[in-house]
FIBA-532482 format. One record per residue: residue number from 1; x, y, z of N, C-alpha, C, CB in turn. Coordinates in steps of 0.05 Angstrom, whole numbers. Atoms other than C-alpha are relative to their C-alpha. Glycine has a CB too. Layout:
// FIBA-532482
{NUM,{X,Y,Z},{X,Y,Z},{X,Y,Z},{X,Y,Z}}
...
//
This chain:
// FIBA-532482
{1,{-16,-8,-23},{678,-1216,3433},{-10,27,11},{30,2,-7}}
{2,{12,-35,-14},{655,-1141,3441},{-29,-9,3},{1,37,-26}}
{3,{20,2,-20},{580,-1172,3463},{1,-18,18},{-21,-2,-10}}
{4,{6,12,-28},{597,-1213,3513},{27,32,27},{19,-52,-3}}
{5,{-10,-25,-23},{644,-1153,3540},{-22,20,10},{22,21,-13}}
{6,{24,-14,-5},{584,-1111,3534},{-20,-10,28},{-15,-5,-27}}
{7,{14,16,-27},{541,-1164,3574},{14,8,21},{1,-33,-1}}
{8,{-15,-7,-31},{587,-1165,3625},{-4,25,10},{32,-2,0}}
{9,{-6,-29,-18},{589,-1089,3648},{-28,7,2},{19,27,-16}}
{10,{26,-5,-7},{516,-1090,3641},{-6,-17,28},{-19,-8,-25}}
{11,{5,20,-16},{513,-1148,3686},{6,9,28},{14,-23,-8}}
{12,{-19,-8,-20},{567,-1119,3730},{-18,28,13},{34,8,-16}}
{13,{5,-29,-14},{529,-1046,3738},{-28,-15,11},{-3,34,-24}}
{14,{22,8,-14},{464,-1082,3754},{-2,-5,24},{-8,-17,-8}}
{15,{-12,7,-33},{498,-1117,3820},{4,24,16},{31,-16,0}}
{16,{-14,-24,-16},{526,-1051,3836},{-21,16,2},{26,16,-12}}
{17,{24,-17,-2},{460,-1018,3833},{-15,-13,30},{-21,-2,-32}}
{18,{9,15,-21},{428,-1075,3876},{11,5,31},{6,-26,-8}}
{19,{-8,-1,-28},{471,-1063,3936},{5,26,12},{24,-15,4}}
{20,{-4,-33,-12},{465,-986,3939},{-26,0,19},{-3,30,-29}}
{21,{24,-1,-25},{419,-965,4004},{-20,17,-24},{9,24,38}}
{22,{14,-15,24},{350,-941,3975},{-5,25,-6},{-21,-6,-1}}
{23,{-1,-27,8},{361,-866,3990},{24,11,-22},{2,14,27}}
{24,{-18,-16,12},{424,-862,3945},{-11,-4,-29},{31,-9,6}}
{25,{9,-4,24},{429,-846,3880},{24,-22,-22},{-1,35,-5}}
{26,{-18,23,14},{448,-899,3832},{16,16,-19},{-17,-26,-18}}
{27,{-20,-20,29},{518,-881,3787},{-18,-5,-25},{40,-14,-9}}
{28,{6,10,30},{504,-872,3723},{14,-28,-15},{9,25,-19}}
{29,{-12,27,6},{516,-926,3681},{25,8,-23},{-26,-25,-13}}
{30,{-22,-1,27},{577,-931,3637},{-1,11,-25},{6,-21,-9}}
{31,{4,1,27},{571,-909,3564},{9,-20,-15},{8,18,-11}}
{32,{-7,19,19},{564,-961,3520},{24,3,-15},{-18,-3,-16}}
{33,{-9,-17,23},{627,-964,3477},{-3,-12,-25},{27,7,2}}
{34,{17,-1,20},{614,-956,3415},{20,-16,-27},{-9,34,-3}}
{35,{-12,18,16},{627,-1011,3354},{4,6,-28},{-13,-21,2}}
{36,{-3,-12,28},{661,-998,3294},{1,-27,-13},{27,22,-7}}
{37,{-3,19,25},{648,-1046,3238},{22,-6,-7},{-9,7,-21}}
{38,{-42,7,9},{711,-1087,3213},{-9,9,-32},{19,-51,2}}
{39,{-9,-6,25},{721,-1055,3136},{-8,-19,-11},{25,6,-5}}
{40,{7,22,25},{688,-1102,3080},{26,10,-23},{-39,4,-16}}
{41,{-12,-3,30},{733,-1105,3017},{-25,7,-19},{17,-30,-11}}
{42,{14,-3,25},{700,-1080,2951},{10,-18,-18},{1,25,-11}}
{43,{-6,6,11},{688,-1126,2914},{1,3,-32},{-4,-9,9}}
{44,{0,-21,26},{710,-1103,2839},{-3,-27,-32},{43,24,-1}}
{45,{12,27,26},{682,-1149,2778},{12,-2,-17},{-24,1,-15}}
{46,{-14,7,24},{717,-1130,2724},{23,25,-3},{-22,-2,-26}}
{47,{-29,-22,1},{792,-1096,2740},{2,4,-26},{32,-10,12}}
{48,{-12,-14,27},{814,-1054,2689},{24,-12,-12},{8,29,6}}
{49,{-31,12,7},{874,-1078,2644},{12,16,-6},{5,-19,-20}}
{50,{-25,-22,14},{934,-1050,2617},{-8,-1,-23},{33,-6,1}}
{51,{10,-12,29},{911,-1007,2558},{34,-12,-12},{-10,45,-2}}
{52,{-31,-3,11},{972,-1041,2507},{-5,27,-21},{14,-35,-20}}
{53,{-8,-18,16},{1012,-990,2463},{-4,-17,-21},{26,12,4}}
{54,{4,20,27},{988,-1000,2394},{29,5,-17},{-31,12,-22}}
{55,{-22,-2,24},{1046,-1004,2341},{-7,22,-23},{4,-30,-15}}
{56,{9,-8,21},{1051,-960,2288},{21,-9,-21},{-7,28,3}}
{57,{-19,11,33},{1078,-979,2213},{-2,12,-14},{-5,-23,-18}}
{58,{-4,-10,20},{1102,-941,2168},{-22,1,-31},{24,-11,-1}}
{59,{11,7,18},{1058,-928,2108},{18,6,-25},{-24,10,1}}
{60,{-15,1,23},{1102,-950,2043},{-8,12,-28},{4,-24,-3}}
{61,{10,4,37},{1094,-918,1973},{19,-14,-12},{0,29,-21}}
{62,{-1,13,32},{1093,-950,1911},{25,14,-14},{-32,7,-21}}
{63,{-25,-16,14},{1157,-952,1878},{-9,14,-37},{29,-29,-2}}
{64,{18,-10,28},{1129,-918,1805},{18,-9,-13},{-10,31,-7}}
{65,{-13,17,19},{1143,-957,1745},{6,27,-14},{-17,-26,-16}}
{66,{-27,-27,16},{1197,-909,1704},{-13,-8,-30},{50,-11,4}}
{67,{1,12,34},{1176,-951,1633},{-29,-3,-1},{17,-34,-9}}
{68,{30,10,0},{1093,-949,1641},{-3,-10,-35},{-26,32,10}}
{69,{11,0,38},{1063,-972,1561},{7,-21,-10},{13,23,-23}}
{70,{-18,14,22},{1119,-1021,1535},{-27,-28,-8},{40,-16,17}}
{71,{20,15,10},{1071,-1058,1491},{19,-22,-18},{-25,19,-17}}
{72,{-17,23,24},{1098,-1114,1425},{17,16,-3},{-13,-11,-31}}
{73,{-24,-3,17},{1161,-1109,1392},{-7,12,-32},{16,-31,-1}}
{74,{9,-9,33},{1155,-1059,1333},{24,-7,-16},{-7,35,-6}}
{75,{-17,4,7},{1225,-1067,1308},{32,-20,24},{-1,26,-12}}
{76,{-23,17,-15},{1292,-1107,1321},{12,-3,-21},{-4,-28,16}}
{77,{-19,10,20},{1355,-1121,1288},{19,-16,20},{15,25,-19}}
{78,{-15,6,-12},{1403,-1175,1305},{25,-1,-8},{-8,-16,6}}
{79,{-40,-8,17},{1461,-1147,1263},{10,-19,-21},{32,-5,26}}
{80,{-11,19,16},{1459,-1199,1214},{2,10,-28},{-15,-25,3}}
{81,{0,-11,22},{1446,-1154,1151},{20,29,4},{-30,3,-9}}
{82,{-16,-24,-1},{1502,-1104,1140},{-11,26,-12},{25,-6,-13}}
{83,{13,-26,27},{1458,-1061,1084},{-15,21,22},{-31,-17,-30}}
{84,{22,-16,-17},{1419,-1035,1143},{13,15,26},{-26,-23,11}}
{85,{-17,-25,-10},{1473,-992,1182},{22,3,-14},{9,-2,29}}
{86,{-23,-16,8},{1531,-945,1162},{23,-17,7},{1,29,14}}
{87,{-33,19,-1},{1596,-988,1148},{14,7,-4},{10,-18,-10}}
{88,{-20,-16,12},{1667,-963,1137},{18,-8,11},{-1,26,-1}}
{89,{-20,4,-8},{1729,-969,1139},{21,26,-6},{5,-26,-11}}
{90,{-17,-26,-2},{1792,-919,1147},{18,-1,13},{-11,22,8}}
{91,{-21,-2,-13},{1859,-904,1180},{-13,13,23},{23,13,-15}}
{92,{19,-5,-25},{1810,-865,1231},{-15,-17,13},{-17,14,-5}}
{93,{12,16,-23},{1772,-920,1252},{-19,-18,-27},{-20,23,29}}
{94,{0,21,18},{1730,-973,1231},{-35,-15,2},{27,-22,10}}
{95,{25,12,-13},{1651,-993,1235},{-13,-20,-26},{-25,27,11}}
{96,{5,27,5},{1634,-1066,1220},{-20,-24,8},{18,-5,5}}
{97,{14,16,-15},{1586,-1115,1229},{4,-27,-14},{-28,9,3}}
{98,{-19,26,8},{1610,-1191,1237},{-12,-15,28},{41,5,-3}}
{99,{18,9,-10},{1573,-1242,1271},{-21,5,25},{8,-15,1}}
{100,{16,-5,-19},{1514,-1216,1297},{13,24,19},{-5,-26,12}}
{101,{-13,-31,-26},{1553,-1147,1330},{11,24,-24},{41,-13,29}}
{102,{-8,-19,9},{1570,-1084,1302},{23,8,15},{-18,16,-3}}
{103,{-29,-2,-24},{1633,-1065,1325},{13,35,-15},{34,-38,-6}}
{104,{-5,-27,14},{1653,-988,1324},{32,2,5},{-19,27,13}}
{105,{-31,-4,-4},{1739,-971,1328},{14,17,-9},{13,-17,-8}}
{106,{-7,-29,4},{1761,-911,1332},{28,3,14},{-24,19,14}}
{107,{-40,-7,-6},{1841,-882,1337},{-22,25,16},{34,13,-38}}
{108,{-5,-31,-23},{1848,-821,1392},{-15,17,-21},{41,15,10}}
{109,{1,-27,13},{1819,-761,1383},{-30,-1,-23},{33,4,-19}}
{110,{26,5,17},{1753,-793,1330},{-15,-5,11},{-2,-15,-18}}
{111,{24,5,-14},{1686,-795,1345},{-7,-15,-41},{-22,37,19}}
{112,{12,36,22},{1654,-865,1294},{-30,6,9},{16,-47,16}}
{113,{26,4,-5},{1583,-861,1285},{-9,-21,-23},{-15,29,0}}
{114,{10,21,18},{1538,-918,1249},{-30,2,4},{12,-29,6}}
{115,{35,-6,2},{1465,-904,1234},{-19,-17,-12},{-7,24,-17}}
{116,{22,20,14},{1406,-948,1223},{-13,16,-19},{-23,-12,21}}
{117,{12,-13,21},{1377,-943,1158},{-38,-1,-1},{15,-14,-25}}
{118,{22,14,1},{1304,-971,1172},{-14,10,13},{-1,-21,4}}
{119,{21,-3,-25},{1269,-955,1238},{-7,33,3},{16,-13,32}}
{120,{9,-23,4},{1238,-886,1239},{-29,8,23},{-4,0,-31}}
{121,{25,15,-27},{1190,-886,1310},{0,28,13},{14,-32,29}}
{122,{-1,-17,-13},{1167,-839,1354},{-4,-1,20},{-6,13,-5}}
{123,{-6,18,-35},{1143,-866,1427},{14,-29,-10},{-39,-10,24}}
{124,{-8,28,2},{1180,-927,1442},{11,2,26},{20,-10,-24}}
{125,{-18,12,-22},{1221,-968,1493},{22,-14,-18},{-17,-23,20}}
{126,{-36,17,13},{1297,-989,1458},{14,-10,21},{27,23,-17}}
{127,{-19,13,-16},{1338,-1031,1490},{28,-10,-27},{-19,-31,17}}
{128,{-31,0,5},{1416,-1039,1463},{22,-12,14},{7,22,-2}}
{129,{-30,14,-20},{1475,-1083,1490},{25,11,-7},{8,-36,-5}}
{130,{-17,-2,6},{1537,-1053,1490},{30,-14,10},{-4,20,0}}
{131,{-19,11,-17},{1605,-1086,1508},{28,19,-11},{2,-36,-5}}
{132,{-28,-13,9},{1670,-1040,1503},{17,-24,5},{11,29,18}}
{133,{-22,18,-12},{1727,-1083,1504},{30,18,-11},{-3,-37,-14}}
{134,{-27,-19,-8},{1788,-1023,1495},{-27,27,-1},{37,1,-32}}
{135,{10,-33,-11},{1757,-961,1531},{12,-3,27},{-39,8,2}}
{136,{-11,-10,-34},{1790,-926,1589},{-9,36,-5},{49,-8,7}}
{137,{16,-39,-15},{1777,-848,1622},{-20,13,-15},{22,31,0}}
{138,{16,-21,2},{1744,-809,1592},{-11,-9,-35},{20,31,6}}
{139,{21,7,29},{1727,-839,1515},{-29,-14,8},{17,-27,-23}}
{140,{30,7,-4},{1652,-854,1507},{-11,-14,-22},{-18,25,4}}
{141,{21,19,14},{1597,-890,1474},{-23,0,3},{3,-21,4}}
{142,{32,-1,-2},{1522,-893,1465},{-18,-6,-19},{-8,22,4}}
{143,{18,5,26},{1464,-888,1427},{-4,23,-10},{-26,-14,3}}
{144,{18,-24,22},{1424,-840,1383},{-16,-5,-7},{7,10,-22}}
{145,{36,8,3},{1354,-837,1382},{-14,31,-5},{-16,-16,36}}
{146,{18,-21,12},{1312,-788,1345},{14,18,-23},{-10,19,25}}
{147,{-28,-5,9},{1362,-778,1300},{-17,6,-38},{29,-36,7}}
{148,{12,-11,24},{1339,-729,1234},{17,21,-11},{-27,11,5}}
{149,{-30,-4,3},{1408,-712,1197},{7,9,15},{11,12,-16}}
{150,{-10,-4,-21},{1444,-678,1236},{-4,13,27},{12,7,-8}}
{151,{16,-15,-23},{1398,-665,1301},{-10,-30,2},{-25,31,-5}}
{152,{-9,30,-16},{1396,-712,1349},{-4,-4,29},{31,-5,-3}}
{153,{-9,2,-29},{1397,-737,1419},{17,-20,5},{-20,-4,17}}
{154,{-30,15,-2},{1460,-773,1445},{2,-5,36},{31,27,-15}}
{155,{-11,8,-35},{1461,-816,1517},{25,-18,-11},{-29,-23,26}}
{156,{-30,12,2},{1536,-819,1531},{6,-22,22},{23,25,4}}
{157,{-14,12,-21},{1573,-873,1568},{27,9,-2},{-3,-28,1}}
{158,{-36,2,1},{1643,-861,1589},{14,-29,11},{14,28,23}}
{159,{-18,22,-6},{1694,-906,1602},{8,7,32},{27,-1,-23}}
{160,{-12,-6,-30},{1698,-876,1679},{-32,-4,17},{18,41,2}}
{161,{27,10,-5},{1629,-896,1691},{-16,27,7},{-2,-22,25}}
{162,{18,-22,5},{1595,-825,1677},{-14,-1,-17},{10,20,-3}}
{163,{22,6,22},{1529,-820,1639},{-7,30,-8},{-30,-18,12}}
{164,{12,-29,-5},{1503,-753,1614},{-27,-7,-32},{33,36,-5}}
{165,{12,-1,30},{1455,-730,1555},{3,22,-10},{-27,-6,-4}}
{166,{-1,-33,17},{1466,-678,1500},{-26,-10,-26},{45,10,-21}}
{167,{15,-1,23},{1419,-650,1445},{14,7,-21},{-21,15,1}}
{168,{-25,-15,12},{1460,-638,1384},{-31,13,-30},{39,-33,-13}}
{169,{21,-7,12},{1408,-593,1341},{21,7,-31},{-20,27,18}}
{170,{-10,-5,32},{1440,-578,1257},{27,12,18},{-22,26,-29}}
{171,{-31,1,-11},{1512,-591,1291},{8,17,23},{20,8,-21}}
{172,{2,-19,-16},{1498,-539,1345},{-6,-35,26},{-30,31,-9}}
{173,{2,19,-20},{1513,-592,1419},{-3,20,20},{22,-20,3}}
{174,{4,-1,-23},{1473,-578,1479},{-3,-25,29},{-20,13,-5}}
{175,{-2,16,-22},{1485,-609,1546},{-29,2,10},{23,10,21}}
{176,{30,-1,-15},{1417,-631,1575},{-3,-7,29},{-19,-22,-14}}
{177,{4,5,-25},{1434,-667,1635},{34,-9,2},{-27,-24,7}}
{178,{-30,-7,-17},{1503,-655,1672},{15,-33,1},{-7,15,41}}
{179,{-6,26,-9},{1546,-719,1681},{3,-7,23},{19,-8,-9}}
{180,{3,2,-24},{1537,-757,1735},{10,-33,3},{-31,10,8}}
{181,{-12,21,-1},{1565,-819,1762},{-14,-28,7},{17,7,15}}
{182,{5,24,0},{1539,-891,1757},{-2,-24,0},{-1,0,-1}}
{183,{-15,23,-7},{1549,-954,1778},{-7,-24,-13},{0,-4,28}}
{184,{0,24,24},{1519,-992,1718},{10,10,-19},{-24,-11,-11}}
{185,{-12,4,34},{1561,-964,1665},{34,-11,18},{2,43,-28}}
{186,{-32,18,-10},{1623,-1009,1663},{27,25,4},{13,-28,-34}}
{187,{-22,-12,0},{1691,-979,1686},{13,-13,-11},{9,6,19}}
{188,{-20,14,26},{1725,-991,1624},{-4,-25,-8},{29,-1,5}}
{189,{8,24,15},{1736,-1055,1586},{22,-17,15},{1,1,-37}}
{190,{20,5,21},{1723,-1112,1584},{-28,7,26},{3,-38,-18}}
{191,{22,-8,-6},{1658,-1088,1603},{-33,-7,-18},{9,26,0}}
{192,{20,-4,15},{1573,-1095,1582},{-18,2,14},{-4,-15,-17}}
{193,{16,-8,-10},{1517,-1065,1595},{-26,4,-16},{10,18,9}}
{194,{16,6,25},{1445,-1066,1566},{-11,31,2},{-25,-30,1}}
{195,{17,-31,-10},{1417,-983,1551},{-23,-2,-11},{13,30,-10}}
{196,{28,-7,9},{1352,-967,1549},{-13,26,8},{-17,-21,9}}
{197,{14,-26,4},{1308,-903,1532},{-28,-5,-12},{18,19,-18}}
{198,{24,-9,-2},{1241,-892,1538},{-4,24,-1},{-11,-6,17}}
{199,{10,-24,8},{1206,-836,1502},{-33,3,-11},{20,8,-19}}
{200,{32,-3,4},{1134,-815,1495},{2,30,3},{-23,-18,24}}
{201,{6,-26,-1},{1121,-747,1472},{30,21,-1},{-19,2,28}}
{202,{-27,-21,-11},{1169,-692,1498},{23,-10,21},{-14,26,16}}
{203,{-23,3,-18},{1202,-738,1559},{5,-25,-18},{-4,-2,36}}
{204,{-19,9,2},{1256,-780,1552},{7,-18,28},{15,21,-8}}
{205,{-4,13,-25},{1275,-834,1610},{22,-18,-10},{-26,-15,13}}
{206,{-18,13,17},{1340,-866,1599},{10,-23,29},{27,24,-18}}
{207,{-2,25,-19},{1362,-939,1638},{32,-10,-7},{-28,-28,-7}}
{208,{-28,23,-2},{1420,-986,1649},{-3,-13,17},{28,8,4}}
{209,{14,30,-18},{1407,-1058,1665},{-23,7,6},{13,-11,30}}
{210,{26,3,-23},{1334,-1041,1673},{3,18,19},{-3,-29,16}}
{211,{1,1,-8},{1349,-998,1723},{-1,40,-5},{10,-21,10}}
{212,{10,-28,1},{1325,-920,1724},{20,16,-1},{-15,7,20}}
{213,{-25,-18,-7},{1383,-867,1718},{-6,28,0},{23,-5,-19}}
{214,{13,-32,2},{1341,-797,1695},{-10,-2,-19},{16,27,-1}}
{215,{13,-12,23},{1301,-767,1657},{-7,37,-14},{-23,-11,7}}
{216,{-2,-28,6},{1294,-707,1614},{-21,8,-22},{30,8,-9}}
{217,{24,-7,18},{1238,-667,1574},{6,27,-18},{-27,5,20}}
{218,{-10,-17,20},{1250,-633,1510},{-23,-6,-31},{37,-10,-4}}
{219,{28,-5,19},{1200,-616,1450},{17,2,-28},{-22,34,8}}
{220,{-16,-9,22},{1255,-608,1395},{-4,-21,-20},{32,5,7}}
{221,{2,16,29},{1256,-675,1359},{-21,-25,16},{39,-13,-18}}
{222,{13,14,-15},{1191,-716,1370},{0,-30,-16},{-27,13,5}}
{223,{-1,32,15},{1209,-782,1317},{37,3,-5},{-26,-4,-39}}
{224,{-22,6,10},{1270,-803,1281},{15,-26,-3},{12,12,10}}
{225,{-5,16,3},{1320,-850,1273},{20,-18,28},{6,7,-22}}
{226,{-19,12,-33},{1374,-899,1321},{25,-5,-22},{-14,-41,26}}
{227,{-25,3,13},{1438,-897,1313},{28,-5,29},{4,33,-21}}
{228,{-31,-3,-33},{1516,-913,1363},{12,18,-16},{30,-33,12}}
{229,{-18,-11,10},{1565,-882,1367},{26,-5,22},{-8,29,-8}}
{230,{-24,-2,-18},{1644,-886,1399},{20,24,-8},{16,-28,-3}}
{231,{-19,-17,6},{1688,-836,1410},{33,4,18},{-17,24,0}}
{232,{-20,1,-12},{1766,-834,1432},{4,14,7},{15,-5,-5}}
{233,{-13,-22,-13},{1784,-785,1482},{30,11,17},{-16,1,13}}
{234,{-32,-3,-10},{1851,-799,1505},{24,-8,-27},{5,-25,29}}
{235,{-26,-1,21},{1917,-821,1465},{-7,-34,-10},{39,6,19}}
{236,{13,30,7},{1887,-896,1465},{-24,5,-25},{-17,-15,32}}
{237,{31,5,15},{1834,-925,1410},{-18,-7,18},{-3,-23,-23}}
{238,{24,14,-9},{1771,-954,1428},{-13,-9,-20},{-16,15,16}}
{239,{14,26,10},{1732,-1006,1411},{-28,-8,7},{15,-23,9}}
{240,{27,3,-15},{1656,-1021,1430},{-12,-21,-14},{-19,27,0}}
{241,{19,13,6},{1608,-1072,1407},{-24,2,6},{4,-17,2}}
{242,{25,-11,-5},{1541,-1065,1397},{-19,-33,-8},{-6,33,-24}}
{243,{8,27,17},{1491,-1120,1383},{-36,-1,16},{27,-36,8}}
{244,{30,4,-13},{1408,-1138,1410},{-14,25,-11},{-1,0,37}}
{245,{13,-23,5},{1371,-1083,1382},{-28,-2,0},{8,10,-24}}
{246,{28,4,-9},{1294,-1085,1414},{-4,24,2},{-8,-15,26}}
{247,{19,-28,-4},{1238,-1030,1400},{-25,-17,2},{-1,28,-27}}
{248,{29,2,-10},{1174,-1035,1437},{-12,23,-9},{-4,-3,32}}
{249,{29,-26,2},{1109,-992,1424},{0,0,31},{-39,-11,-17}}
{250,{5,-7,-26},{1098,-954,1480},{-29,13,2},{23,19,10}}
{251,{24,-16,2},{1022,-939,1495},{-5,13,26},{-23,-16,-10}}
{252,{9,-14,-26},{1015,-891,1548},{-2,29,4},{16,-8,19}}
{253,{2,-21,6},{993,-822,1559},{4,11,30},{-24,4,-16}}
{254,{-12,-19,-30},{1025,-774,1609},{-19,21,25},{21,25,-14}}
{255,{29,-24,-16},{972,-738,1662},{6,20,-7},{-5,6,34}}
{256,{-1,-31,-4},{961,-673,1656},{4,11,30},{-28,11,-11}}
{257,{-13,-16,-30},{1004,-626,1705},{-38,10,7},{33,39,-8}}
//
């Protein structure tokens, strides 16, 4: 379209030149006007995309095994020989063993202990079932492990579901770890629970159900013996049963801090 307009005004000034007399002076001619190119698109080969957002995930640690070592079974008792813990009887209380359970029973106010005569270890993994069936507030129960007359360590259960640990050194009792509250020791009876303590060296790691509760590190007594114990702290007796008695070798050696 813009060269045949072109043509034309060329065409047109030519005529108009033709019919001027020959002394005048021909007009100038028009100025071409002038053609602008129609815009090409660019064409683009390879559009850019949307950069996606990458995700990020959490990086998880490793939950750390609390019991590293537990190797074979060095000892076990299943309570069937009486000769091999402390038995008695008394208007104070009463420790017995009768099928397959030791059973400790204690009036208000007594603390009943019953000591293995046999096992004498120094790392291990113990495991112990206890079942109270008369405990309420505040009377307790446990074990005793490392036990060399009277020096000792003692994880308590209460009957209000508090756990703690004391060291009891030639009848002198230190508190090691504060009581604290837990939701695998039974609230009162009937109640059972299985305890376990792991020891290697100087620490101490103490469980219920398998399941991690603290640990504490102390250099005072590094072997000994196992022993329960129940004790009545209100105006009620108590009663406990004891029974499963598993010791593992424990082979494992602690890093250096």
């Amino acid at each position: 379209m813009q060269r045949i307009i072109v043509s034309l005004l060329i065409i047109g000034f030519t005529l108009l030149t033709a019919c001027l007399p020959a002394d005048s002076i021909p007009p100038t001619a028009p100025p071409l006007p002038s053609v602008t190119p129609l815009p090409t698109s660019t064409i683009i080969w390879f559009p850019p995309s949307a950069t996606p957002t990458l995700k990020t995930f959490p990086t998880l640690t490793p939950t750390p095994e609390m019991n590293p070592g537990i190797g074979s079974v060095i000892f076990s008792d299943d309570f069937s020989d009486e000769s091999a813990w402390d038995t008695a009887a008394s208007d104070q209380g009463t420790a017995a063993i009768s099928r397959n359970r030791l059973t400790l029973a204690a009036q208000p106010n007594i603390y009943l202990v019953s000591m293995n005569r046999d096992a004498i270890i120094s790392n291990f993994y113990a495991e112990i079932t206890a079942r109270p069936s008369l405990c309420r507030g505040e009377d307790s129960y446990g074990i005793i492990v490392r036990a060399n007359g009277n020096s000792f360590y003692r994880f308590t259960l209460t009957c209000n579901s508090m756990i703690f640990m004391e060291r009891v050194k030639s009848s002198v009792r230190l508190l090691m770890q504060e009581p604290i509250a837990s939701g695998d020791a039974p609230p009162g009876a009937p109640g059972e629970t299985r305890i376990g303590i792991w020891a290697v060296g100087s620490e101490m790691r103490f469980f219920l159900n398998g399941r991690f509760q603290f640990s504490m590190t102390d250099p005072s007594f590094p072997s000994g013996g196992f022993g329960v114990f129940a004790r009545g702290a209100g105006d009620t007796p108590i009663s406990v049963l004891f029974s499963d008695l598993i010791v593992y070798d424990v082979d494992y050696v602690p890093p250096i801090p």
